[in-house]
Structures are given as C-alpha cells and as structure tokens.
OpenMM code with the backbone's topology and positions (N, CA, C; nanometers):
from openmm import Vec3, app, unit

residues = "UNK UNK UNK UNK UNK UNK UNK UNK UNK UNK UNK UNK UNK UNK UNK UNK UNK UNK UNK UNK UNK UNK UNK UNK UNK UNK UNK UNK UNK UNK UNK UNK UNK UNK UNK UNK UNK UNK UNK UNK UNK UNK UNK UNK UNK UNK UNK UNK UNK UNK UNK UNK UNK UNK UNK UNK UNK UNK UNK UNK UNK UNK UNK UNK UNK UNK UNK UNK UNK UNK UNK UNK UNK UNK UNK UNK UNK UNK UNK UNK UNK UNK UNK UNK UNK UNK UNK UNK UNK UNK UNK UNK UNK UNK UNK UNK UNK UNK UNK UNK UNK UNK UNK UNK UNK UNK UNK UNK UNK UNK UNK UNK UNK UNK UNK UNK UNK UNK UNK UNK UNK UNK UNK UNK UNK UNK UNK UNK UNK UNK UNK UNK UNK UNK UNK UNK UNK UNK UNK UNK UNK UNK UNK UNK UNK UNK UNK UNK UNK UNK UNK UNK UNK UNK UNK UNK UNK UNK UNK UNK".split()
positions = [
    Vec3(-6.5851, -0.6378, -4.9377),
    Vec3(-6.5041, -0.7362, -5.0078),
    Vec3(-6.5741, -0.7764, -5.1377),
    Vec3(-6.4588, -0.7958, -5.2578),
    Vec3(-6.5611, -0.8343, -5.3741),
    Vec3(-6.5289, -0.9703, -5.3853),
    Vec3(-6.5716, -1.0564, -5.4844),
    Vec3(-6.5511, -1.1609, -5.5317),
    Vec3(-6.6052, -1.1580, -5.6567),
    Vec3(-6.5501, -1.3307, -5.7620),
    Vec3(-6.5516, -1.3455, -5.9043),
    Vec3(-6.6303, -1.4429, -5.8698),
    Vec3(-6.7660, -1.4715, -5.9170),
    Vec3(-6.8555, -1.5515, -5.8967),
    Vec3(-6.9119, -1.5404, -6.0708),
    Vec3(-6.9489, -1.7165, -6.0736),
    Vec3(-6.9960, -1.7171, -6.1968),
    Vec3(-7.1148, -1.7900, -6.1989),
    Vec3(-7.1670, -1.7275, -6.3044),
    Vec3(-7.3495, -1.8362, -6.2815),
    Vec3(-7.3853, -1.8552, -6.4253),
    Vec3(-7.4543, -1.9717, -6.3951),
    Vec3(-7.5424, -1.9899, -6.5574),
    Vec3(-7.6469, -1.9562, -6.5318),
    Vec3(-7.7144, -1.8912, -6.6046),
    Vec3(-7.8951, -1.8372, -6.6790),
    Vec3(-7.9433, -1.9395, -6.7612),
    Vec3(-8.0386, -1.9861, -6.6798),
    Vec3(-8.0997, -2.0508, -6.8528),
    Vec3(-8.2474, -2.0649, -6.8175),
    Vec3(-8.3100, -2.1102, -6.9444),
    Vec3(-8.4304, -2.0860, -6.9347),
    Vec3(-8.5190, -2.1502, -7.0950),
    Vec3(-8.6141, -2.2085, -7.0925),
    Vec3(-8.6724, -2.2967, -7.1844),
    Vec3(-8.8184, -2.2789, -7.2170),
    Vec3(-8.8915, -2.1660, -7.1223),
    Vec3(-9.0344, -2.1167, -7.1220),
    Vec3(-9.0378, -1.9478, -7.1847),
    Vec3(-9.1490, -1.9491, -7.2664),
    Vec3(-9.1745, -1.8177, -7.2880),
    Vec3(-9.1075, -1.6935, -7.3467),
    Vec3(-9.0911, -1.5892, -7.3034),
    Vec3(-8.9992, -1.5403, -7.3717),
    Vec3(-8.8551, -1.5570, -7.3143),
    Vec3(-8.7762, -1.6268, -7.3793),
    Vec3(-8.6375, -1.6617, -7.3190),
    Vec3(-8.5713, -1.6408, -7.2647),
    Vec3(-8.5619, -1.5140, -7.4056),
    Vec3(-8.4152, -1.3952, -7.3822),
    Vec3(-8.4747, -1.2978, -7.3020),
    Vec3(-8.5953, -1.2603, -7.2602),
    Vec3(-8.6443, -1.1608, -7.2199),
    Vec3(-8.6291, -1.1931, -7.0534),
    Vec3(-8.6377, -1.3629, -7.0236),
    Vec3(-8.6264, -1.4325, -6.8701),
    Vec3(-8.4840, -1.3808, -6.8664),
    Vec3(-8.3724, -1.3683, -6.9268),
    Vec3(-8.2695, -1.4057, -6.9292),
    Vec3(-8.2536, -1.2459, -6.8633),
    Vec3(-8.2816, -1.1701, -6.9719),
    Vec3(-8.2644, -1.0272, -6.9290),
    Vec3(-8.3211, -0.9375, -6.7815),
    Vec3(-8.4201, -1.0706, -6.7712),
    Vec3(-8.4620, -1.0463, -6.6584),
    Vec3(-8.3840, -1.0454, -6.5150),
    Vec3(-8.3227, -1.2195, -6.5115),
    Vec3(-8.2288, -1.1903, -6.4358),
    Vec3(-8.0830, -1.1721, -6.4293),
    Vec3(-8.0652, -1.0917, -6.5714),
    Vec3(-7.9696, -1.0561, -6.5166),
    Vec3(-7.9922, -0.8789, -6.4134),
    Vec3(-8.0985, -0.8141, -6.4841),
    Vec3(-8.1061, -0.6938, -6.4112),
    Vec3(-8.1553, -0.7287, -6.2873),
    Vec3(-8.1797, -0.8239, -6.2003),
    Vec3(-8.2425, -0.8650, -6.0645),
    Vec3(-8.1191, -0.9003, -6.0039),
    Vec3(-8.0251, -0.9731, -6.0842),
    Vec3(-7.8905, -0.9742, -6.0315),
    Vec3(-7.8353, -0.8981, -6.0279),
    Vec3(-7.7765, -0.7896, -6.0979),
    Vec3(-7.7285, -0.6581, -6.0595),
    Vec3(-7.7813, -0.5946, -5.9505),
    Vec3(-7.9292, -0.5696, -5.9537),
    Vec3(-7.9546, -0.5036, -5.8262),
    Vec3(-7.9298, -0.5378, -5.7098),
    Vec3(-7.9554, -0.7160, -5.6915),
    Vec3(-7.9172, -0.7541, -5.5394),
    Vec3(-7.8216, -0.8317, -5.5428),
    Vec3(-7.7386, -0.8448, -5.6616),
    Vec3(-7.6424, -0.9615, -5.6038),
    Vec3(-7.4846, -0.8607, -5.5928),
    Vec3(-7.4624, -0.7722, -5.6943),
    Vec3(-7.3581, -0.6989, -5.7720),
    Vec3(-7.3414, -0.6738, -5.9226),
    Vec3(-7.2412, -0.6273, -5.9290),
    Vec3(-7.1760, -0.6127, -6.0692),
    Vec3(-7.2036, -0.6925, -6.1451),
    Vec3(-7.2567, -0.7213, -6.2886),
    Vec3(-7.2222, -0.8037, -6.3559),
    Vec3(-7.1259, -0.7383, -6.4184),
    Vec3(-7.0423, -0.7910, -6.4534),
    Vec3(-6.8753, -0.7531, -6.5003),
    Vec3(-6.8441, -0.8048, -6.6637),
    Vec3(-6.9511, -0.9376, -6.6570),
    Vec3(-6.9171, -0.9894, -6.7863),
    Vec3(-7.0391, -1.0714, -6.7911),
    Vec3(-7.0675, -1.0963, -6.9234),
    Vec3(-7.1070, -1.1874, -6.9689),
    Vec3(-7.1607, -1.2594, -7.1416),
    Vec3(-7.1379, -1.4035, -7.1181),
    Vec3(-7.1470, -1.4642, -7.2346),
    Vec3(-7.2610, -1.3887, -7.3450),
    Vec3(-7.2269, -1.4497, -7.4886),
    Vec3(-7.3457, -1.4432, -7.5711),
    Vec3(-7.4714, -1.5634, -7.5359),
    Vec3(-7.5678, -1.5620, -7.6014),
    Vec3(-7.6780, -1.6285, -7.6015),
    Vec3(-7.6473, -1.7933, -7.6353),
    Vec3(-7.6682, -1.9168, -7.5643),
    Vec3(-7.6738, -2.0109, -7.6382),
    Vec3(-7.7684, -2.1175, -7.6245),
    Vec3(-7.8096, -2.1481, -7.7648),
    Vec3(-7.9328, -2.2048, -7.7425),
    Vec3(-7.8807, -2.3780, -7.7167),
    Vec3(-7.9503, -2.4558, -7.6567),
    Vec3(-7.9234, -2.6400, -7.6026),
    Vec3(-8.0221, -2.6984, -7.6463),
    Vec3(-8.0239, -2.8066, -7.6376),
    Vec3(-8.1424, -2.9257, -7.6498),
    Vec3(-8.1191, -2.9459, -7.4789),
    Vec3(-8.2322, -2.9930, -7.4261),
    Vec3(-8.2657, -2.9882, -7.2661),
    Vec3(-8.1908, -3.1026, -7.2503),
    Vec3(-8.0849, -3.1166, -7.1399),
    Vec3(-8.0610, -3.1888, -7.0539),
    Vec3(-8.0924, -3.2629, -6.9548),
    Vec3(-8.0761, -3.4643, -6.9453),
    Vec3(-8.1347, -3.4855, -6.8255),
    Vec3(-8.2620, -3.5005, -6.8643),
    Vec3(-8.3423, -3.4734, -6.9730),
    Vec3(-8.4942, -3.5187, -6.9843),
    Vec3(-8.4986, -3.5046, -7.1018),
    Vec3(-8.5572, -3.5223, -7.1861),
    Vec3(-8.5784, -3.4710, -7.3478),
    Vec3(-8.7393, -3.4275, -7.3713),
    Vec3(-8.7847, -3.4278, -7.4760),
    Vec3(-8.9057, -3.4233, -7.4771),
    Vec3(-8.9476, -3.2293, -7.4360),
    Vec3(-8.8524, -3.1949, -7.4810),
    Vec3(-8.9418, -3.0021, -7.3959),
    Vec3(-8.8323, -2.9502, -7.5087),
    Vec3(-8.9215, -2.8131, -7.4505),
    Vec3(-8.8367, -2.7134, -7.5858),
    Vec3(-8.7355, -2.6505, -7.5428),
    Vec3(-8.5700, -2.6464, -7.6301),
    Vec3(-8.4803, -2.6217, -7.6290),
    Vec3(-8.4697, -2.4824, -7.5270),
    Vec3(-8.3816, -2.4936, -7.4878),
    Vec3(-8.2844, -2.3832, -7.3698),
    Vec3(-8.1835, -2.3018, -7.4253),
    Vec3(-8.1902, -2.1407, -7.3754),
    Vec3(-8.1372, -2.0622, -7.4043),
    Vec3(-8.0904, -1.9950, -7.2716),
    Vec3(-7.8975, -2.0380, -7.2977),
    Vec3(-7.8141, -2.0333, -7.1474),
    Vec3(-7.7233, -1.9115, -7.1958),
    Vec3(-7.6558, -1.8610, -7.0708),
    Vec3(-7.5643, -1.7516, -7.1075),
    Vec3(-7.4682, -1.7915, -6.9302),
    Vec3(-7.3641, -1.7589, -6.9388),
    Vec3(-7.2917, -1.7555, -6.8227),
    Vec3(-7.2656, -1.5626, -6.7975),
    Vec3(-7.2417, -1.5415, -6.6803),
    Vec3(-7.2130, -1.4400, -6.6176),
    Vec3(-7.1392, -1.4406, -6.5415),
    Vec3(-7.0651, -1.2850, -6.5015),
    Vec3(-6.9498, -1.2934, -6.4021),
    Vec3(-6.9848, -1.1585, -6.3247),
    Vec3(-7.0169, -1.2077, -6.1401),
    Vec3(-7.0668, -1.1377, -6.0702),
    Vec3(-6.8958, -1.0521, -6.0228),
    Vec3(-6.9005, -0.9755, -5.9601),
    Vec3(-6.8658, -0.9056, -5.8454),
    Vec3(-6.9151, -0.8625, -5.7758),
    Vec3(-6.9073, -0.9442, -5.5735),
    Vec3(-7.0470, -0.8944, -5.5604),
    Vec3(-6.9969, -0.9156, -5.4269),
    Vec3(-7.0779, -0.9035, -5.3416),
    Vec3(-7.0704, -0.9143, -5.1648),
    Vec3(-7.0969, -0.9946, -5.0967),
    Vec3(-7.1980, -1.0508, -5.1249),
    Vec3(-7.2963, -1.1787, -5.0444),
    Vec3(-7.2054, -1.2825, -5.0371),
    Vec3(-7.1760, -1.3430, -4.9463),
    Vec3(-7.1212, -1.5075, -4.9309),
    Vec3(-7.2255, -1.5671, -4.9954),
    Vec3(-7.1516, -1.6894, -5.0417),
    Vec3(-7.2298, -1.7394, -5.1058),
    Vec3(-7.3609, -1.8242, -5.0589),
    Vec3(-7.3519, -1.8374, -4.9732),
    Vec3(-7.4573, -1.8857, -4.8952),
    Vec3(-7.6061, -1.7786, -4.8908),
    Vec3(-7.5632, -1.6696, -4.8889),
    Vec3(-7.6829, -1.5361, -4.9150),
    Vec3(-7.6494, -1.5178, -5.0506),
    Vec3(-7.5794, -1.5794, -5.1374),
    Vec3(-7.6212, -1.5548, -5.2854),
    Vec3(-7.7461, -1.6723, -5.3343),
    Vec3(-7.7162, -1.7630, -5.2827),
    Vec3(-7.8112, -1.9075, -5.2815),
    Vec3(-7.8908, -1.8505, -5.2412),
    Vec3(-7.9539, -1.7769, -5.1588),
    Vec3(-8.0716, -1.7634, -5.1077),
    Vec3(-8.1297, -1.6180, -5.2285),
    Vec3(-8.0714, -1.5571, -5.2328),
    Vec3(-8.0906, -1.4309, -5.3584),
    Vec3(-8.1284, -1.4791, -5.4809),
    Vec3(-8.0335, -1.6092, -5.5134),
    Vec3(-8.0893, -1.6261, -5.6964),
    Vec3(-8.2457, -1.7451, -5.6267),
    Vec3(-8.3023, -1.8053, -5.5379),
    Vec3(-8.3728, -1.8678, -5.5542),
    Vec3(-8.4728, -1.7175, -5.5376),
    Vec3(-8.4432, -1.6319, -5.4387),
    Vec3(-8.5716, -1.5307, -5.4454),
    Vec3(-8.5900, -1.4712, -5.6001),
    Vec3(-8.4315, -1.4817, -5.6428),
    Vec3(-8.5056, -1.3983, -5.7884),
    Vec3(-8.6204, -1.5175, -5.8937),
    Vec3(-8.5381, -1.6571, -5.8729),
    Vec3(-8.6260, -1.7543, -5.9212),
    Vec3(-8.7635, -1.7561, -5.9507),
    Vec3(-8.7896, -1.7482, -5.8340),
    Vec3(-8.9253, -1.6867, -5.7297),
    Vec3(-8.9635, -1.6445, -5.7879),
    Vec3(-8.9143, -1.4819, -5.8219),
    Vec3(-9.0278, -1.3859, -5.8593),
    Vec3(-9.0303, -1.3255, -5.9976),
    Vec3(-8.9505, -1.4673, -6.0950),
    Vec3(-8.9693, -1.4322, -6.2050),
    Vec3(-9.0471, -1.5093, -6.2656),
    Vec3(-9.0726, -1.6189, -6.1426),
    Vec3(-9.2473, -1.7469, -6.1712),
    Vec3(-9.1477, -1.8935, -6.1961),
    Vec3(-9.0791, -1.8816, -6.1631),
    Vec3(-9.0007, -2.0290, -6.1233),
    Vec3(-9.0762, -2.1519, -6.0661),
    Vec3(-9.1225, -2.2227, -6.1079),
    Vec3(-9.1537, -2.3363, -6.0058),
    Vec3(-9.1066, -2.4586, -6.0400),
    Vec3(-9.1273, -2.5627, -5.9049),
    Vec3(-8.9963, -2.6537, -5.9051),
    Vec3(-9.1028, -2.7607, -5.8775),
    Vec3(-9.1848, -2.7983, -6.0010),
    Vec3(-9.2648, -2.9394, -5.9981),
    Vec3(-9.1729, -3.0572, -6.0414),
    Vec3(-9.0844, -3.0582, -6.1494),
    Vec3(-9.0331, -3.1765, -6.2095),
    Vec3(-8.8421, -3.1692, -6.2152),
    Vec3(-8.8098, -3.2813, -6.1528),
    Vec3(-8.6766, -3.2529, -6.1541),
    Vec3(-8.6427, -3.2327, -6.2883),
    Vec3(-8.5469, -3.1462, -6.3649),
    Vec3(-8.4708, -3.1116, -6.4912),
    Vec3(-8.5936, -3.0787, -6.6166),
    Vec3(-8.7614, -3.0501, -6.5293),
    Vec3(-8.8134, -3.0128, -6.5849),
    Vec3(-8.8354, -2.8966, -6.6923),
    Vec3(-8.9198, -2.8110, -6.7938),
    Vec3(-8.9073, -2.7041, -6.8013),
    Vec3(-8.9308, -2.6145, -6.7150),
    Vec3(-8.9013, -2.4903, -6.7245),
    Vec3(-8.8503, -2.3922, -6.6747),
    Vec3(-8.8558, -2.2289, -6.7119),
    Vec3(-8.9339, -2.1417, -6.6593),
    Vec3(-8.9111, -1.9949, -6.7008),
    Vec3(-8.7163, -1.9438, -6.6583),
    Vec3(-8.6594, -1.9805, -6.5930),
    Vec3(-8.5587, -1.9446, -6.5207),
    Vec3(-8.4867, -2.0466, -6.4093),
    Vec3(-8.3863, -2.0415, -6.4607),
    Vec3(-8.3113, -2.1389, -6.3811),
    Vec3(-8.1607, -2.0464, -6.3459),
    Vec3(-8.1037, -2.0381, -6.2553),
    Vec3(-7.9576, -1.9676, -6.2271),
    Vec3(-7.8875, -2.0559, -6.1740),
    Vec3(-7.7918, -2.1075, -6.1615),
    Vec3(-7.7005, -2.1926, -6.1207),
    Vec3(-7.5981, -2.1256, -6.0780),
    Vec3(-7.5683, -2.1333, -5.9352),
    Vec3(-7.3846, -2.0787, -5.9261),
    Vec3(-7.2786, -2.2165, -5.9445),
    Vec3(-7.1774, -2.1739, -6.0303),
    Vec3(-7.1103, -2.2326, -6.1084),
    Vec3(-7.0023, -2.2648, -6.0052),
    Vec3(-6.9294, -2.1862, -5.9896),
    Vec3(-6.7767, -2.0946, -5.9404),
    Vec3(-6.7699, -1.9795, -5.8314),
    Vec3(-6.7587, -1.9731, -5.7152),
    Vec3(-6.7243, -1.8500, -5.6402),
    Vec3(-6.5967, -1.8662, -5.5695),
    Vec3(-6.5302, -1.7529, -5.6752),
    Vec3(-6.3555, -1.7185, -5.6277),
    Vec3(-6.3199, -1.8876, -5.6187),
    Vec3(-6.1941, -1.9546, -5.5687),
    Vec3(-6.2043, -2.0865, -5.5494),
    Vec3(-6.2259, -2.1457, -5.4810),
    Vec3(-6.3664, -2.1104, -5.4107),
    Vec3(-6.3669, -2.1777, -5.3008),
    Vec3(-6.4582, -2.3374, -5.3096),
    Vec3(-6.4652, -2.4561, -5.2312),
    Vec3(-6.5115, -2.5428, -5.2417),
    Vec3(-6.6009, -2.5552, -5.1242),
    Vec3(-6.7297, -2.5655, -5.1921),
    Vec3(-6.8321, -2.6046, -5.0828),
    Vec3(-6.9174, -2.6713, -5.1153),
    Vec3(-6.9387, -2.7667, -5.0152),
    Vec3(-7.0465, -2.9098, -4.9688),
    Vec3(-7.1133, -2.8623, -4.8597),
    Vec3(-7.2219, -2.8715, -4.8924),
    Vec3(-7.3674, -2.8428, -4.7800),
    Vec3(-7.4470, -2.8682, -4.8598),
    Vec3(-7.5555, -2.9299, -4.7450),
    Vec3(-7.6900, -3.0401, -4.8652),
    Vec3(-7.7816, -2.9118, -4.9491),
    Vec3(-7.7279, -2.7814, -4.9051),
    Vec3(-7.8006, -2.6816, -4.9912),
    Vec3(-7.7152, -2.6229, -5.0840),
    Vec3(-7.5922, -2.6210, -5.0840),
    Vec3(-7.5247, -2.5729, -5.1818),
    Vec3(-7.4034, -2.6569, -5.1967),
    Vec3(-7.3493, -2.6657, -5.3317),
    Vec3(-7.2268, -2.7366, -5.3634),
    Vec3(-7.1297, -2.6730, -5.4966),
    Vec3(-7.0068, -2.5960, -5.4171),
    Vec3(-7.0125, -2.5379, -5.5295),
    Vec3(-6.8291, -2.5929, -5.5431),
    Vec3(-6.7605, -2.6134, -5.6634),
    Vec3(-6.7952, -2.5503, -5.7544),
    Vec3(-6.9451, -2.6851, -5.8424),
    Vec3(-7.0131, -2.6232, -5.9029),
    Vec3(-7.1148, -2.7003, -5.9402),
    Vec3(-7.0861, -2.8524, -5.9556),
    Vec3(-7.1294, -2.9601, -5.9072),
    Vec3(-7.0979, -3.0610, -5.9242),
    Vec3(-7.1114, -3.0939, -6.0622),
    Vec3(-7.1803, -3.1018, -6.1469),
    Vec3(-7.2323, -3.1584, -6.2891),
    Vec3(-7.1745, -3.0456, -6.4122),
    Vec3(-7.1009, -2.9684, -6.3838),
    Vec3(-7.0864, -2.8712, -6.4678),
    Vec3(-6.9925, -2.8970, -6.5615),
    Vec3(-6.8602, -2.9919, -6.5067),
    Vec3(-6.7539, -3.0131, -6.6202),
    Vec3(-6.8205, -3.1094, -6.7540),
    Vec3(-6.9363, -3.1692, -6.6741),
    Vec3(-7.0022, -3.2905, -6.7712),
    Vec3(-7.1226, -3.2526, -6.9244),
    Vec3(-7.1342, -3.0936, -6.8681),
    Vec3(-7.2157, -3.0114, -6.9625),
    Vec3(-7.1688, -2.8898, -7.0023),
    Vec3(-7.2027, -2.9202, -7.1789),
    Vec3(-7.1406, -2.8872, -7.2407),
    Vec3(-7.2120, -2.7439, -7.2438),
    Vec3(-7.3694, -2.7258, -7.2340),
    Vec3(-7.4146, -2.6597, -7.2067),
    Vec3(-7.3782, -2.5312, -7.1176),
    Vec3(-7.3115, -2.5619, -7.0449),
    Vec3(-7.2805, -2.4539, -6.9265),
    Vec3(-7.0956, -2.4393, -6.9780),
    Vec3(-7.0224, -2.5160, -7.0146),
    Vec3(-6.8895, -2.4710, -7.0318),
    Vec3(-6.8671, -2.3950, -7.1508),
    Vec3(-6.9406, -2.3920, -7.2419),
    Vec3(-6.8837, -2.3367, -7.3902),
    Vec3(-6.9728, -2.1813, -7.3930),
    Vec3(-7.0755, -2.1753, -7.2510),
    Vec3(-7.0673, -2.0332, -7.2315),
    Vec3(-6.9685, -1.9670, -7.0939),
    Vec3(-6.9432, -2.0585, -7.0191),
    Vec3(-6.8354, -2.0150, -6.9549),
    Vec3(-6.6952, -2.0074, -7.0033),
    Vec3(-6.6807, -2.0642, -7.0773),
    Vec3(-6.5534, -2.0424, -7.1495),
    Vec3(-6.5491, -1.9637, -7.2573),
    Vec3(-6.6518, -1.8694, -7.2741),
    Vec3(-6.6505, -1.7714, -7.3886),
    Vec3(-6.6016, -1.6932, -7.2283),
    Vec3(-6.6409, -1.6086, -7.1492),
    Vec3(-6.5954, -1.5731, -7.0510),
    Vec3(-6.4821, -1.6047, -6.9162),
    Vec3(-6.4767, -1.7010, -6.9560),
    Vec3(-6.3697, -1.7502, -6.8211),
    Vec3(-6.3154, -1.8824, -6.8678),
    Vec3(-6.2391, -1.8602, -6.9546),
    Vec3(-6.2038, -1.9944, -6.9816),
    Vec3(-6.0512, -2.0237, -6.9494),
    Vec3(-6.0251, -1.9393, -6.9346),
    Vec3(-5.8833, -1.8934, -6.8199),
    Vec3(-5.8732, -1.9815, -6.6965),
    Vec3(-6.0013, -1.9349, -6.6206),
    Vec3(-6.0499, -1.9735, -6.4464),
    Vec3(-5.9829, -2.1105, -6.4715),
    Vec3(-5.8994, -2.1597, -6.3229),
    Vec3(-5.9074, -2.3370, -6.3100),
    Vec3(-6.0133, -2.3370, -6.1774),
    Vec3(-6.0656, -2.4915, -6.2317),
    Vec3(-6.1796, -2.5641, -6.1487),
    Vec3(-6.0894, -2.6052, -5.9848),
    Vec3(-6.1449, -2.5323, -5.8999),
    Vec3(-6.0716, -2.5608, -5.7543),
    Vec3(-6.0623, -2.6893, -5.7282),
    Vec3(-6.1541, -2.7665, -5.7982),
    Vec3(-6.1172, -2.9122, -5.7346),
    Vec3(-6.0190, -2.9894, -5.8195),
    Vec3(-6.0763, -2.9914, -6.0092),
    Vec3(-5.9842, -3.0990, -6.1421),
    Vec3(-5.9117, -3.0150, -6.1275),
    Vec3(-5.8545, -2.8633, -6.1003),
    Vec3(-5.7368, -2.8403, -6.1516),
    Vec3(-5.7089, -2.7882, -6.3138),
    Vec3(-5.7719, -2.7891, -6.3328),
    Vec3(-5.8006, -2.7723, -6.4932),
    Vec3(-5.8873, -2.6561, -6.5420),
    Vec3(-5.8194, -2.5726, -6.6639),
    Vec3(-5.9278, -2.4927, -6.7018),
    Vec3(-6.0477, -2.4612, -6.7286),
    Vec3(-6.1253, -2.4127, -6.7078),
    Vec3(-6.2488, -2.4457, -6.8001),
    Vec3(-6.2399, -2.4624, -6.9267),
    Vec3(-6.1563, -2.4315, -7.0226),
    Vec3(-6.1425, -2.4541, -7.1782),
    Vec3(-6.0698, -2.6023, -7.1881),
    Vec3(-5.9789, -2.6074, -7.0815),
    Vec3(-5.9564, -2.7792, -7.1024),
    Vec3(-6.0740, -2.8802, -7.0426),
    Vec3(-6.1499, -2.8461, -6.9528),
    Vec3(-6.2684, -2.9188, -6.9435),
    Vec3(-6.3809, -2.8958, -7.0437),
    Vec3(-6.3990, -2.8014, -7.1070),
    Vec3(-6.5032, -2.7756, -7.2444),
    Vec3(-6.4120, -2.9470, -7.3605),
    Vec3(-6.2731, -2.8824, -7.3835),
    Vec3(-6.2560, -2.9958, -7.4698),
    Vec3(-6.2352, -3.1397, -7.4650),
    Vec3(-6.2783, -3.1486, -7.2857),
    Vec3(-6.2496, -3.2958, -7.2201),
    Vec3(-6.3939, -3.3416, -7.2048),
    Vec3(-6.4852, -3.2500, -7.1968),
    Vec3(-6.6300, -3.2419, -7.1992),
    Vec3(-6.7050, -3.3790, -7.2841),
    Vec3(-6.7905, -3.5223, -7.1996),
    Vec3(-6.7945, -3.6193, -7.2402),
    Vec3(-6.9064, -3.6057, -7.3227),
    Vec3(-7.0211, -3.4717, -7.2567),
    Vec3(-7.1491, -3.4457, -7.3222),
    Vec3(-7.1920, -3.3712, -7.4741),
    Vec3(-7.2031, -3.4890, -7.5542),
    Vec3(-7.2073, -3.4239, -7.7155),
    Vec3(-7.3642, -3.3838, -7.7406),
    Vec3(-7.4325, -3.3046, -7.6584),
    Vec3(-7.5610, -3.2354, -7.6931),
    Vec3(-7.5258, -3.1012, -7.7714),
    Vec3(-7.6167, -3.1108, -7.8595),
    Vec3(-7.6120, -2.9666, -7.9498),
    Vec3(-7.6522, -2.8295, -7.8895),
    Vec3(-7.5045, -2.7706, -7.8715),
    Vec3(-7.4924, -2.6318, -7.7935),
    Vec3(-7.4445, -2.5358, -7.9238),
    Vec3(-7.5558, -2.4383, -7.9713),
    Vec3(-7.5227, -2.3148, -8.0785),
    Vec3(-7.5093, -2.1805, -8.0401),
    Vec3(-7.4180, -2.1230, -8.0416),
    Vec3(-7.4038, -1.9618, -8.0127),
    Vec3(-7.5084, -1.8846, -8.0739),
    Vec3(-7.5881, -1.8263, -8.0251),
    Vec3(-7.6950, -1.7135, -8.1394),
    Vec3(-7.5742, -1.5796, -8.1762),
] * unit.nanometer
topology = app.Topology()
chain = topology.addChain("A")
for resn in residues:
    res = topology.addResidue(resn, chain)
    for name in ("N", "CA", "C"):
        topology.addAtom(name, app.Element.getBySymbol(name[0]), res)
C-alpha cells in the first residue's frame, strides 16, 4: 500500500543543504519515494531567537510504513545524522517533522499528526505549498495555500 505523506527538513548547523541532502537520501532508502519536493528556504529560528537562521524544504513521500514506523525511521535517521535533543526549539544539524499522512488524524503522546503547530508557521507552509498547496488540512478543512495566507506568523521566510 502507498501513501502521500509530507515532511519538513530543516536544519540550522553546519553544512545545511548538505544535512538536508542528507536526509533526504536516508529517506528514500528507508522510508520510500520521494515524489516531490520543495526548493530551499531559508527562516529566522522559531520559538527561540538568538541562533543561526534555518534552511527548510518540504517533501512528498510515497511510502509503506504506517506512520507510527515512519516516526520511529525519521528519529533513527535524526540519529545518525548527529541530531541531539539538549534544548527545546534549540539548534539543530537536522530536524524532520511529519506534517501530513494521507488524511489521517492522529493523537498519541508520541505522535500527532496532522502537525499540530504547522498552520501557525509560516516556515513550514510556504514550502509546503510550493508542493501541496492543493492538499486540505484533515482537521481546518482548508488548503494549505489558504492556511499559508491565513498564516498569523510574520517571520522572514526567503526562497533560495
């Protein structure tokens, strides 16, 4: 069985684009297809200030794993691309977020998808909506391109 699963990449340590590229080829190998994905965009950090700007991209899996063994896949890739999780919204070599899988809605204290905080950042919609801006949010009902322009968060998000 496939599914349309979407994730954000991002990342604020080291070489960026090179983390970025990283997982996306770690995701192909164990998660599926990447089918699509955004251009490069660089943020001012969210949730903390004070660290150096973030470079996010959204992606669109086709892939196998429930999502529950995808949660467990992007933290191993986390893992082993030197991820560590000292400071909440700290910096970061790699961060993956699942956004969206197919429409389904899930609450569990380990996963919540579709992302809770995602319509509120602008960061994550104006690269999902270069790719999926079509998709509606299973819960608002609403596109992602009408939540990009309903979007309350005015942080500076630039396309490279």
């Amino acid at each position: 069985m496939t599914h349309d699963i979407f994730l954000l990449l991002g990342t604020n340590l080291g070489d960026r684009a090179g983390y970025l590229a990283a997982a996306r080829t770690a995701l192909a190998a164990r998660a599926g297809h990447v089918v699509n994905a955004s251009a490069l965009y660089e943020t001012e950090a969210w949730g903390r200030t004070g660290q150096p700007a973030f470079l996010n991209q959204a992606i669109a899996l086709s892939s196998a794993p429930e999502a529950q063994t995808l949660l467990k896949i992007i933290l191993e890739i986390e893992l082993s691309l030197g991820r560590e999780r000292r400071e909440h919204w700290g910096p970061r070599v790699i961060d993956i977020d699942l956004l969206l899988y197919n429409d389904l809605i899930i609450d569990t204290p380990s996963l919540q998808v579709p992302h809770p905080r995602m319509p509120v950042r602008r960061f994550a919609l104006m690269p999902l909506a270069e790719i999926a801006g079509d998709v509606v949010h299973p819960v608002l009902h609403k596109t992602i391109s009408e939540l990009l322009t309903e979007c309350p968060d005015q942080l500076a998000v630039k396309k490279l």
